[in-house]
N, C-alpha and C positions, 0 to 999 in steps of 0.2 A: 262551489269551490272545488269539489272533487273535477269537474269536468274540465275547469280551468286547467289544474293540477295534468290530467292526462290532456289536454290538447298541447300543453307547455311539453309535455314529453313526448308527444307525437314530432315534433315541431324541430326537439332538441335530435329527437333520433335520427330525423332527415336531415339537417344542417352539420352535425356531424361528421356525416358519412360526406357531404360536400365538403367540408373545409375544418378540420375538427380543433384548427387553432382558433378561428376568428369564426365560428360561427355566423350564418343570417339568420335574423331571424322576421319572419312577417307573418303578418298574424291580421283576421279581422275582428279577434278575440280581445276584449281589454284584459290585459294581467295584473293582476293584484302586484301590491309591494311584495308581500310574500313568494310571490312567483320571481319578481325581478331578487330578490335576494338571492333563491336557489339560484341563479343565474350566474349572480358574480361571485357565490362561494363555489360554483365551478370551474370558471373560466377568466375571473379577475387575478391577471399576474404578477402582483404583489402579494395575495394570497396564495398563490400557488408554491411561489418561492418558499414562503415561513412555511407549508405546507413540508414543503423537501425538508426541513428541519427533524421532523418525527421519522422518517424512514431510519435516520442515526438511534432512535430508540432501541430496539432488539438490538444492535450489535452492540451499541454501548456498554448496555447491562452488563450481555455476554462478553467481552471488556476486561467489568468490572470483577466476574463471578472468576473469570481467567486467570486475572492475579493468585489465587488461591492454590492454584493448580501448578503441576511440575511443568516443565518446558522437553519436550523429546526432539531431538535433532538427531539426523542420519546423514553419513558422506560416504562416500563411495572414491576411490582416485584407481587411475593407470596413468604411470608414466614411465618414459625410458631417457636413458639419459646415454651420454658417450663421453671417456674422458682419454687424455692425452698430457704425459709428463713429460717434456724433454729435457728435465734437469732433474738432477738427485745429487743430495749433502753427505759428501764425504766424512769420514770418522774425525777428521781435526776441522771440521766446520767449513771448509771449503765448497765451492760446487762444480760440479761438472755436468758435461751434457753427453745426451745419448747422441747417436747411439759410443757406443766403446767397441775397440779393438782387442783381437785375442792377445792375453799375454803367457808370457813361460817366465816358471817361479823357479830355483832349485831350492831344495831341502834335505833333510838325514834323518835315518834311520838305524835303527840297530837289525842288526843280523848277527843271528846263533851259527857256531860252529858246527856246532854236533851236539848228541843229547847222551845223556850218560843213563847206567841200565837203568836206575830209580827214576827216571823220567825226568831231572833236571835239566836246564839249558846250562851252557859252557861255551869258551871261546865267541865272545862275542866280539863282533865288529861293528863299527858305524860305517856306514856306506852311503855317498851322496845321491840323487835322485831328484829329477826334471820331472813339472808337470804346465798342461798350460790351460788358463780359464778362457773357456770362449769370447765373443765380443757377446754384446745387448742391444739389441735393436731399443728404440724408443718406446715403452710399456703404451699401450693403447687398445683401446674396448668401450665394448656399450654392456649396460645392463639396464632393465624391465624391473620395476617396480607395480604391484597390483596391494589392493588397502582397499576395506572399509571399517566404519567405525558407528556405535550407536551407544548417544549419549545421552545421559537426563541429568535436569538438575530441577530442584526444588528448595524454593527459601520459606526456613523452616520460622522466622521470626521477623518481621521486619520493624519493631515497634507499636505495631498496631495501621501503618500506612496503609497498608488495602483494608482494612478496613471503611477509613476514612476516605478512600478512593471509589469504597462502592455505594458510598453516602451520595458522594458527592455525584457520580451518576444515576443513581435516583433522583437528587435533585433536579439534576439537565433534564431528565428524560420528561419532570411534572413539568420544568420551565421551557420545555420544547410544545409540548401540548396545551402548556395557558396562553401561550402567542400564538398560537393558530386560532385559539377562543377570541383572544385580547385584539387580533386583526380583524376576525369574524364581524364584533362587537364596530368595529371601527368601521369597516366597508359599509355594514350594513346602515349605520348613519350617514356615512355618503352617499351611499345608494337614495336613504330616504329624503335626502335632504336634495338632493337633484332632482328625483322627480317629485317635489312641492314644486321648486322651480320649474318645472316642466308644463307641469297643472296652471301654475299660477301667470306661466306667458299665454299659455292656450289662451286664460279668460282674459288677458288683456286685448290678445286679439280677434277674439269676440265681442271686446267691448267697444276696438279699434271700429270692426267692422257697422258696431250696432252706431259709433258717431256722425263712420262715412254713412249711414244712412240718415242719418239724423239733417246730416248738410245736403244728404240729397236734396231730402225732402225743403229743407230752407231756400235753397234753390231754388226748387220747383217753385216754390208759392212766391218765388222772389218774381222772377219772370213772370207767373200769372198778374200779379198786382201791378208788374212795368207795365204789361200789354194795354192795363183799362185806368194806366197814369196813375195810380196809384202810389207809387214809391220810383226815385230817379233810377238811371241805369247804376249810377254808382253801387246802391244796395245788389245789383242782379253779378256785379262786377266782385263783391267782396262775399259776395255767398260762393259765387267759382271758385274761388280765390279758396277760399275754406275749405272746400271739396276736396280740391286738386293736394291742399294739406295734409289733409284726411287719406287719401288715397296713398300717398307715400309715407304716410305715418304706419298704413298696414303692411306695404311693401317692407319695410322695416323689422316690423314686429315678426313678420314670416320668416325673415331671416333669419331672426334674435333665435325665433324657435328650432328654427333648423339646428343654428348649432349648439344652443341648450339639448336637444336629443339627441344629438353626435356626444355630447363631454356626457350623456346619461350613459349610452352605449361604448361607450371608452370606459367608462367606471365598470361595467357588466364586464367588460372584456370580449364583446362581441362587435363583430363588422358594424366600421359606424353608419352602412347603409341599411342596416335594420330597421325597419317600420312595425308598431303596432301601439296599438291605444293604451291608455291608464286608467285603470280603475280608481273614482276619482275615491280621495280619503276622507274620514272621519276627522270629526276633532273631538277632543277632550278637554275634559273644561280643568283649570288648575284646581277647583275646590272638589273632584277626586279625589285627591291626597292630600297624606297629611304629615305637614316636611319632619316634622323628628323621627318615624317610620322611615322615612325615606332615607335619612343618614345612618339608619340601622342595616337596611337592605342597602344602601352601598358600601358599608364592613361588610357585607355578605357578596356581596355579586362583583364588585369592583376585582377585575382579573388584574389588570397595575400592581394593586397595593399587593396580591395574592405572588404576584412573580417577584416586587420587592423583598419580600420573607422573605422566598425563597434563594432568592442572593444573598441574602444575608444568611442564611444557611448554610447556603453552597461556600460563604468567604468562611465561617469559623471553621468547616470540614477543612478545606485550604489550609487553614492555622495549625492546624492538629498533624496535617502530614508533614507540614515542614516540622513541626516538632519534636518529629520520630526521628529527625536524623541527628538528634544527639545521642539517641541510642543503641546499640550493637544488633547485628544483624546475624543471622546463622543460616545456614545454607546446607546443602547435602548434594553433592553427586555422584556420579554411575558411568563409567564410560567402557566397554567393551570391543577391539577394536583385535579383529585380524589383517594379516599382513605376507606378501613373499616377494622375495628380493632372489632374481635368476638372469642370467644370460640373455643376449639378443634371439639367442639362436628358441626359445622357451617361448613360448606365447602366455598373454595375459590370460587370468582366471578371476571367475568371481567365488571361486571357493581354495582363498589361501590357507596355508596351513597354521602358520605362526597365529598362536591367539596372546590377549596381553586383557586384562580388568583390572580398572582401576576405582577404588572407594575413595572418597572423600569429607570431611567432616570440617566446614571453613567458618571461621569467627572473626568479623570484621568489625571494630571499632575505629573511627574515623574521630580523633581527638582535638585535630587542631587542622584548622583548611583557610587560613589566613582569615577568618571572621566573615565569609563566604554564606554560613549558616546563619547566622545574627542578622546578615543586608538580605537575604531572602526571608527569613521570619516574618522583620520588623517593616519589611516591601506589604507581607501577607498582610500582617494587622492592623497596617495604614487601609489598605481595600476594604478591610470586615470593619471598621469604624466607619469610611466612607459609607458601604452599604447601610450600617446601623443608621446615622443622620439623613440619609436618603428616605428610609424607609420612615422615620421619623416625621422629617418634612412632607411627607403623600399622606400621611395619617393627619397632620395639623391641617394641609388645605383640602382635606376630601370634605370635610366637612361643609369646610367656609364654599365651595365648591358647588354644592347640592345646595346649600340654603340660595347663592346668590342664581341658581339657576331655576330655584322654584318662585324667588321673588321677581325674577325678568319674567316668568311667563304669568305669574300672576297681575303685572304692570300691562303686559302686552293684552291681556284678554283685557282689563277694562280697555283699554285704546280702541280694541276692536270694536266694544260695544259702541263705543261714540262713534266711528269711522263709519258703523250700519249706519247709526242712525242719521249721519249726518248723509251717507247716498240717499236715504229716502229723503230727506228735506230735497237734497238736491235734484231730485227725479222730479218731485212735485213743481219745486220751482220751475224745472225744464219745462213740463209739462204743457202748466200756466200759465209761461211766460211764451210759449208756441202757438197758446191759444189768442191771446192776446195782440200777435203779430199776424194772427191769420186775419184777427178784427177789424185793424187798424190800432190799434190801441199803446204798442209801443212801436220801436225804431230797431232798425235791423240790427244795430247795437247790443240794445239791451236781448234782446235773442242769442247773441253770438256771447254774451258776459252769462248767461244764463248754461250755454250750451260748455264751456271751457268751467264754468264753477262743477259742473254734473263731471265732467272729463277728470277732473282733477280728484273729487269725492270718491268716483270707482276705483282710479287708481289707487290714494292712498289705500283706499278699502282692499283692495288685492295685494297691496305692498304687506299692508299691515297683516293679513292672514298670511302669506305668505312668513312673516316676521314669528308670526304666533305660531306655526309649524316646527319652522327652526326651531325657535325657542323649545318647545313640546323635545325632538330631538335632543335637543342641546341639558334639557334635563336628565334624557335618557342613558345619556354618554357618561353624565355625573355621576349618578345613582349605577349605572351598569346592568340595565334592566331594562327590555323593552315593554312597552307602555299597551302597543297597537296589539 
């Protein structure tokens, strides 16, 4: 086994490096089923896919652990801006536009005569006086703005929702890893279940080939017996006749095989021009086991029911977060943010002057949202019911499930046993009734009813082991447990 084990990985290391999607592989080595399984849990892509499933584990967690934690965000801004007013609002609401023209105002003033000796003014006069305001050009400029700012925020309560949230990705993360199992379990019954088929066409056309010689041989001795008058040409004409049957009966079956080992090498996931033999399988007889054992070790191994739970897990955590938002939420932030506001003529800076911090302390209850919260609740606990009856239902037929697959294979093996027995009657008969025709003693008839009774006995006999494999299988899948 070991040697098998490293020629399978010598084999895999060269076909890799050639083609590492679609492997070839050839081999004068028979491989074990065990070998062809490692095969398609490498390289079969449907497995690969649910495979990429589990990469989401590590981050999801981390995810979930996140929630817990504050959120920090940082911004940074320059910008410059340029602005232009050609109108400005007069004192009675009116408006007018730039630019304006100079004006002259007159006005009065008082003026002293003379000051008397105590420092008083005296003799005063009012006297008029001219003045004139300039015009205004249209008010126009740029100014430079530079800013950054670093903020955190942290929810200090949310009802209990991340909690419920980091449930619920542990859950994913166990039901990400039982479908990679739950697939595993599944390929590896196709896998075995195609190469029975693969085994069980080989011997038909071995058995094809052991006929065509059988008719050889009837031939032959057909023609000997024509030559010393013995038997008419007819007989030498319907032994050909048989031959020629025989011969594209095999041509057939080669076929058959060819492409039973392509849909085997399609299940592997490798080039379906891969050639190598099969190590042929054991059987096991159903009185092995013993079925109420068996429906206990499918509560045990059955990954299905094991990933039902866990939906059903994963729906009531579901239940529990919508249920947190009928309750208030608290929150806490941090924001720290400098700032400088200058001229075109001033270049940007990453080290403003103006600083500004701000605390906050936020309490949100969310009272009434048009009954929003009620059609997402009552969405939730319709899916965790579903789950719950799902998971129900896979407990009621796992049972019935194992018992009616340990009663088919126990059906199948008696079948088998009569199916031997009845090849050997039929061999003998072949036998005897060949010897008989060599004699003289029967008619090329009873040869050819003799030789088609024996053709028919093998097949069923191959059909039926082939049936009693499956079956074997087909227990396996029930229970969740390989047998081999």
């Amino acid at each position: 086994m070991r040697l098998r084990v490293l020629l399978l990985g010598i084999l895999l290391a060269g076909s890799v490096l050639a083609d590492p999607q679609f492997p070839t592989i050839q081999s004068d080595t028979p491989l074990s089923l065990d070998s062809l399984v490692a095969l398609g849990f490498r390289y079969n892509p449907a497995l690969r896919q649910t495979t990429f499933d589990t990469q989401l584990n590590r981050i999801g967690r981390m995810n979930a652990i996140g929630n817990f934690l504050p959120t920090v965000s940082f911004g940074m801004g320059f910008s410059q801006s340029h602005y232009r007013n050609p109108t400005f609002t007069n004192a009675d609401g009116s408006v007018s536009s730039y630019p304006t023209t100079p004006q002259e105002f007159t006005d009065y003033r008082v003026v002293w005569g003379d000051t008397a000796p105590d420092g008083s003014l005296s003799d005063p006069k009012i006297e008029p006086y001219t003045y004139t305001l300039p015009g205004q050009d249209v008010p126009e400029g740029d100014s430079r703005s530079s800013s950054w700012s670093l903020s955190l925020n942290e929810s200090i309560f949310e009802g209990g929702r991340r909690f419920f949230l980091y449930r619920m990705a542990k859950s994913q993360e166990e039901i990400n890893n039982l479908s990679v199992v739950d697939k595993q379990k599944s390929l590896a019954s196709q896998i075995a279940q195609q190469v029975m088929v693969v085994l069980t066409q080989e011997k038909l056309l071995d058995l094809d080939k052991r006929l065509r010689d059988q008719r050889k041989d009837a031939f032959d001795l057909a023609k000997a017996r024509f030559d010393v008058g013995a038997v008419t040409e007819l007989d030498v004409l319907q032994a050909q006749i048989a031959l020629g049957s025989a011969e594209n009966t095999i041509t057939s079956a080669q076929r058959e095989l060819e492409a039973q080992t392509e849909a085997l090498n399609q299940i592997l996931g490798i080039d379906l021009k891969s050639r190598f033999p099969l190590e042929t399988a054991y059987n096991v007889t159903p009185f092995e086991f013993e079925i109420d054992g068996l429906v206990q070790e499918a509560y045990r191994y059955r990954t299905d029911l094991r990933l039902s739970e866990l939906s059903v897990k994963r729906a009531r955590d579901n239940v529990n977060v919508y249920r947190t938002e009928y309750l208030p939420s608290l929150s806490f932030s941090w924001q720290y943010s400098r700032s400088r506001q200058t001229g075109k003529n001033e270049n940007w800076t990453l080290d403003p002057k103006n600083e500004n911090t701000y605390y906050g302390l936020n309490l949100r209850w969310n009272l009434f949202d048009g009954f929003t919260r009620e059609y997402n609740l009552h969405t939730q606990k319709v899916s965790r019911d579903k789950a719950v009856e799902s998971e129900r239902q896979m407990k009621l037929s796992l049972e019935k499930s194992v018992r009616d697959a340990y009663y088919n294979l126990e059906k199948v093996y008696n079948q088998l046993q009569i199916t031997g027995r009845n090849r050997e009657l039929a061999e003998r008969t072949l036998n005897l009734e060949r010897e008989r025709y060599r004699l003289g003693a029967t008619s090329a008839l009873g040869l050819r009813d003799a030789q088609v009774t024996y053709a028919q006995a093998e097949t069923e006999h191959l059909q039926k082991t082939l049936e009693y494999q499956s079956s074997v299988i087909a227990l396996e899948l029930a229970v969740g447990k390989n047998f081999r």
